[in-house]
VOSE-490484 format. One record per atom (N, C-alpha, C): x, y, z; atom name. Coordinates in steps of 0.2 Angstrom, whole numbers, plus 5000, padded with zeros to 4 digits. Layout:
// residues N
<r u="X" v="Y" w="Z" name="CA"/>
...
***
This chain:
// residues 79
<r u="5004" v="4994" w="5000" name="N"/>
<r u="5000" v="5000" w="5000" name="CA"/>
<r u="5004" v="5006" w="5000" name="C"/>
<r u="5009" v="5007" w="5004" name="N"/>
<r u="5014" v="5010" w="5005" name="CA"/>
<r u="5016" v="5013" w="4997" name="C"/>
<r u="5019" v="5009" w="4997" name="N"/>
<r u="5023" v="5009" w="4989" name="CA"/>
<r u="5019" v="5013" w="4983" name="C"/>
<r u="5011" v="5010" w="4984" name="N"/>
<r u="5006" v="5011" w="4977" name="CA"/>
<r u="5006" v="5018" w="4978" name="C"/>
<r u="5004" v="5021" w="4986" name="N"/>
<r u="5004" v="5028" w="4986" name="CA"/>
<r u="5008" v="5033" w="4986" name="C"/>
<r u="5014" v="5029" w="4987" name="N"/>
<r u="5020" v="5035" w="4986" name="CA"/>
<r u="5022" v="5034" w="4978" name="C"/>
<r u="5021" v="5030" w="4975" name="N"/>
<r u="5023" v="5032" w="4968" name="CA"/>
<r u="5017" v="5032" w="4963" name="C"/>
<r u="5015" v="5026" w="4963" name="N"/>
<r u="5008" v="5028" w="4956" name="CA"/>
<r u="5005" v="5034" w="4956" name="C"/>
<r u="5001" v="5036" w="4963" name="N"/>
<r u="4997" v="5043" w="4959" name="CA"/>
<r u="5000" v="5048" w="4956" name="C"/>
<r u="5007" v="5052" w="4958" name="N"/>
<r u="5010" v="5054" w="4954" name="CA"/>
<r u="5012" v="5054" w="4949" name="C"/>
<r u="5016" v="5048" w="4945" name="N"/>
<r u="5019" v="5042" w="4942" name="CA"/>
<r u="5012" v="5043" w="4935" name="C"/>
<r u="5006" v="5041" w="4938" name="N"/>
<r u="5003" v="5039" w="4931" name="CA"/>
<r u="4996" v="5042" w="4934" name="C"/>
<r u="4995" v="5046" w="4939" name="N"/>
<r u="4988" v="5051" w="4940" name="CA"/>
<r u="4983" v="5046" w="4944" name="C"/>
<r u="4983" v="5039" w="4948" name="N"/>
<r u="4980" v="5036" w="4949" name="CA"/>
<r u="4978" v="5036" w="4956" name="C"/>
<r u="4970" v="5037" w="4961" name="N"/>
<r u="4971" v="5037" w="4968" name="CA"/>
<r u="4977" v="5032" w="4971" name="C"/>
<r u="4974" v="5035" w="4976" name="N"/>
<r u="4979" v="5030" w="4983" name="CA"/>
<r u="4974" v="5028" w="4984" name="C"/>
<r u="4976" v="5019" w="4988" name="N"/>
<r u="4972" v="5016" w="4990" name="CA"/>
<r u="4972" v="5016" w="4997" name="C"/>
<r u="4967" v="5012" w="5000" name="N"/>
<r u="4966" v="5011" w="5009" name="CA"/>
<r u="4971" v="5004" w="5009" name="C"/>
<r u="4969" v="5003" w="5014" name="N"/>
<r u="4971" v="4996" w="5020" name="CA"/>
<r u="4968" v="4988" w="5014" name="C"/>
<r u="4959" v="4991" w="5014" name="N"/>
<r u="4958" v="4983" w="5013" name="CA"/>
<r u="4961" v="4983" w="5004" name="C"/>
<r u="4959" v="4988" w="5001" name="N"/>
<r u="4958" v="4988" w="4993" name="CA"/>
<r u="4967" v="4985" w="4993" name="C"/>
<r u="4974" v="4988" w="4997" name="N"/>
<r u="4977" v="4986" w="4996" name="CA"/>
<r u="4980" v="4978" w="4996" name="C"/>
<r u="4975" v="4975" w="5003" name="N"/>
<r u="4975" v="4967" w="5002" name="CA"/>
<r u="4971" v="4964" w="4998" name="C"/>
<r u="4966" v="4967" w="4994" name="N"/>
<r u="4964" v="4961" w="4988" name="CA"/>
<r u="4968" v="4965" w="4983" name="C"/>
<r u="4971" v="4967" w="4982" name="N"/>
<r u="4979" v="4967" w="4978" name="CA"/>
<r u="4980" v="4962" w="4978" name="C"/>
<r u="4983" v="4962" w="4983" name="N"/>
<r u="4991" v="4956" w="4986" name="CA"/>
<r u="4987" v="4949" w="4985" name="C"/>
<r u="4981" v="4949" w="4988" name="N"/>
<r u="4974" v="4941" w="4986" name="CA"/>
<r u="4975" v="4941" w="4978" name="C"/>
<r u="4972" v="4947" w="4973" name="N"/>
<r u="4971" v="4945" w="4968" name="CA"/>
<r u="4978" v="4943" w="4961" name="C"/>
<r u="4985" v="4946" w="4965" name="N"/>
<r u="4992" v="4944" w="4962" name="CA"/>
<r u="4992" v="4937" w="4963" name="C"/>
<r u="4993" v="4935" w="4970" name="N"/>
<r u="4994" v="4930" w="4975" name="CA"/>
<r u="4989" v="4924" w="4968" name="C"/>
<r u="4984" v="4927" w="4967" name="N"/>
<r u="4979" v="4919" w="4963" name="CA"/>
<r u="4983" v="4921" w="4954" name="C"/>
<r u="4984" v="4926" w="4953" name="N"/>
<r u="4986" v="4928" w="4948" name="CA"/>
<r u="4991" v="4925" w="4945" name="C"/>
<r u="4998" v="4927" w="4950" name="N"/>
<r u="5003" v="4923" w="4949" name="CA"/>
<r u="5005" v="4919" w="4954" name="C"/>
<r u="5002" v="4916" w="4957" name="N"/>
<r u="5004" v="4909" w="4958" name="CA"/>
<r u="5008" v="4911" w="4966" name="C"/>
<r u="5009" v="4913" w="4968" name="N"/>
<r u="5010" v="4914" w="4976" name="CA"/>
<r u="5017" v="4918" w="4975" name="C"/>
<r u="5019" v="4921" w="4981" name="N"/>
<r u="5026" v="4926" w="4981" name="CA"/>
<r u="5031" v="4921" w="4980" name="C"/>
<r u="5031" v="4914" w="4980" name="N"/>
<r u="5036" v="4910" w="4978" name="CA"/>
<r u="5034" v="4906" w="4971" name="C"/>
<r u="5032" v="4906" w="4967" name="N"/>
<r u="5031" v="4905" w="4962" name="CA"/>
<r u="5029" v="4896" w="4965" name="C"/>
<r u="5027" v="4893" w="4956" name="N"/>
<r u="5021" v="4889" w="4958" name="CA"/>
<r u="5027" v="4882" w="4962" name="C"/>
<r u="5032" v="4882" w="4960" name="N"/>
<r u="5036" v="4877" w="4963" name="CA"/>
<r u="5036" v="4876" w="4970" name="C"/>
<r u="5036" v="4881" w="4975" name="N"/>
<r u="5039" v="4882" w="4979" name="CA"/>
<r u="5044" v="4888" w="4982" name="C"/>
<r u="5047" v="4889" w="4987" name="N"/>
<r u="5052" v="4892" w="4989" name="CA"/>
<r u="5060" v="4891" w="4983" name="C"/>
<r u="5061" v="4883" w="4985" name="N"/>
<r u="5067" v="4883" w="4981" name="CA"/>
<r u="5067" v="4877" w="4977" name="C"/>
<r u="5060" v="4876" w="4974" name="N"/>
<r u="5062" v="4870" w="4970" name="CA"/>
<r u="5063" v="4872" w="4962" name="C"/>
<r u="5064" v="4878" w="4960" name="N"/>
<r u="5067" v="4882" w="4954" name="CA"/>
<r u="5075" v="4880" w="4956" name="C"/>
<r u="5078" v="4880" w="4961" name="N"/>
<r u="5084" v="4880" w="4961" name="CA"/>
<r u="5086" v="4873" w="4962" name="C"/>
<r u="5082" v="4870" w="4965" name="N"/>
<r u="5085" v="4861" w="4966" name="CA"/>
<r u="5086" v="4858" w="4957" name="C"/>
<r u="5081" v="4860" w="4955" name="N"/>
<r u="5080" v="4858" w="4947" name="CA"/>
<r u="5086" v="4859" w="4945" name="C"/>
<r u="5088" v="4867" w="4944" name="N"/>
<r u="5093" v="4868" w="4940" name="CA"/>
<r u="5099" v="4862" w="4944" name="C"/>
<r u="5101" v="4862" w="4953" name="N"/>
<r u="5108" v="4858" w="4953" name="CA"/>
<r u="5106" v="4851" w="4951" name="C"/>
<r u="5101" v="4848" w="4950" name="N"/>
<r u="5101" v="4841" w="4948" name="CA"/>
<r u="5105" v="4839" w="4942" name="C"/>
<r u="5102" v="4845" w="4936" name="N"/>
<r u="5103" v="4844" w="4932" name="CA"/>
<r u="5111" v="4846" w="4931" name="C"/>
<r u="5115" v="4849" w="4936" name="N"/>
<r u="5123" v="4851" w="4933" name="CA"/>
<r u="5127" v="4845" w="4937" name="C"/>
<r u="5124" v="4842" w="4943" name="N"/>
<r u="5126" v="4835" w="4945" name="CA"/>
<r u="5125" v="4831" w="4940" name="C"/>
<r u="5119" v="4830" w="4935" name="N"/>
<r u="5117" v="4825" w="4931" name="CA"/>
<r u="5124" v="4825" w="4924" name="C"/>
<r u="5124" v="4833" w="4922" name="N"/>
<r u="5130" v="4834" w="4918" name="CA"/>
<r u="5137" v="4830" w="4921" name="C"/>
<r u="5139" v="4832" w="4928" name="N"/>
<r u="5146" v="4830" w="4931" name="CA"/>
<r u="5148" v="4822" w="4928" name="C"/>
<r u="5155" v="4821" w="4929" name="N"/>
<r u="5158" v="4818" w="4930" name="CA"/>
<r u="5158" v="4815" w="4938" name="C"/>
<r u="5161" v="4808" w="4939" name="N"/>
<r u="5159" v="4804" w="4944" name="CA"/>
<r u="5166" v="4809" w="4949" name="C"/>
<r u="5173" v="4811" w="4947" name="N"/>
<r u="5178" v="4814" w="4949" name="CA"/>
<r u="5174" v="4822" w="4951" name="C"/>
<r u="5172" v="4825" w="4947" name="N"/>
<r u="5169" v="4833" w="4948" name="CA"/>
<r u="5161" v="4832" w="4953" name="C"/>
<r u="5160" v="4826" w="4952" name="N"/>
<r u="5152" v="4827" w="4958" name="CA"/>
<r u="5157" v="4825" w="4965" name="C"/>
<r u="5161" v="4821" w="4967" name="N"/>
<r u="5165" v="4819" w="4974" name="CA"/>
<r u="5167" v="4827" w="4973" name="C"/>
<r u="5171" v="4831" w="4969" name="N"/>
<r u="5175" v="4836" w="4973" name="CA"/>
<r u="5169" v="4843" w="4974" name="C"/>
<r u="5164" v="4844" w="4970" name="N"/>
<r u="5158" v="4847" w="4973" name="CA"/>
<r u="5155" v="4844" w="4979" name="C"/>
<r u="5154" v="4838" w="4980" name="N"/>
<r u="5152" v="4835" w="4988" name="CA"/>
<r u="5156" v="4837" w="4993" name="C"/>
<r u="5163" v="4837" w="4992" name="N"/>
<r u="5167" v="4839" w="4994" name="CA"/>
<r u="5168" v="4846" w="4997" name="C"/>
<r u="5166" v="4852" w="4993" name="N"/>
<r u="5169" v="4858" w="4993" name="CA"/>
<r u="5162" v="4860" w="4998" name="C"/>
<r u="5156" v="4856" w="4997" name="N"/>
<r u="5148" v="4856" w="5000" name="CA"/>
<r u="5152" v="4856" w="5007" name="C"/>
<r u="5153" v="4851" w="5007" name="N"/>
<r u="5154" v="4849" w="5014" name="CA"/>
<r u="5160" v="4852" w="5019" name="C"/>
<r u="5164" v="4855" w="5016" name="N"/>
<r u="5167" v="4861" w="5018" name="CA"/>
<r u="5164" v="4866" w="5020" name="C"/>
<r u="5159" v="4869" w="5016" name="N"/>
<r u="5155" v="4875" w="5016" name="CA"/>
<r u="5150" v="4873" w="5023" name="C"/>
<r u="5147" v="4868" w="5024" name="N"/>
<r u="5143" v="4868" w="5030" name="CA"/>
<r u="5148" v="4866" w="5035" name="C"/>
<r u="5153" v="4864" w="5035" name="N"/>
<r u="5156" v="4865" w="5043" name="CA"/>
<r u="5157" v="4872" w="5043" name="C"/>
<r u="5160" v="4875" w="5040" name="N"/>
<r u="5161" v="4883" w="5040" name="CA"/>
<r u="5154" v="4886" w="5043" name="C"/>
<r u="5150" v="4883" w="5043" name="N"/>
<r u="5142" v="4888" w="5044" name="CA"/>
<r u="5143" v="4886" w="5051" name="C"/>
<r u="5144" v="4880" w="5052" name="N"/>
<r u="5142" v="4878" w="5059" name="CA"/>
<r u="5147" v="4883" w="5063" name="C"/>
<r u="5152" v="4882" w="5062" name="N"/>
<r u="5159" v="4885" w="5068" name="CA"/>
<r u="5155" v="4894" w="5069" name="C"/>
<r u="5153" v="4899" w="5064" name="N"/>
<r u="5149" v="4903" w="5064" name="CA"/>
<r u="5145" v="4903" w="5070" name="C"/>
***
């Protein structure tokens, strides 16, 4: 709401809106396009892609990215 009113009515001459008009926005986006995570998911856009660069790898390049993974999460944890 915030946002609609600071820019569009200027922007393109259009009211501002209240409280509720601005959440049947957000409801009729949200059925529009498929939620603020799209229709997948949060990260299943991302899982697809690394399946598919593991699937490309080598049996040598997929151990040394397990590898460099499992570096990276002791490094989280000591944080």
């Amino acid at each position: 709401m915030f946002l609609w009113n600071a820019i569009l009515p200027e922007l393109l001459g259009v009211k501002a809106i209240g409280y509720w008009q601005s959440l049947g926005l957000l409801a009729l986006c949200k059925i529009l396009f498929g939620g603020f995570f799209g229709p997948r998911g949060r990260h299943g856009g991302r899982r697809g892609v690394l399946r598919q660069r593991l699937a490309g790898m080598s049996d040598e390049e997929r151990d040394k990215f397990r590898q460099e993974w499992k570096k990276r999460e002791e490094c989280k944890r000591c944080l």
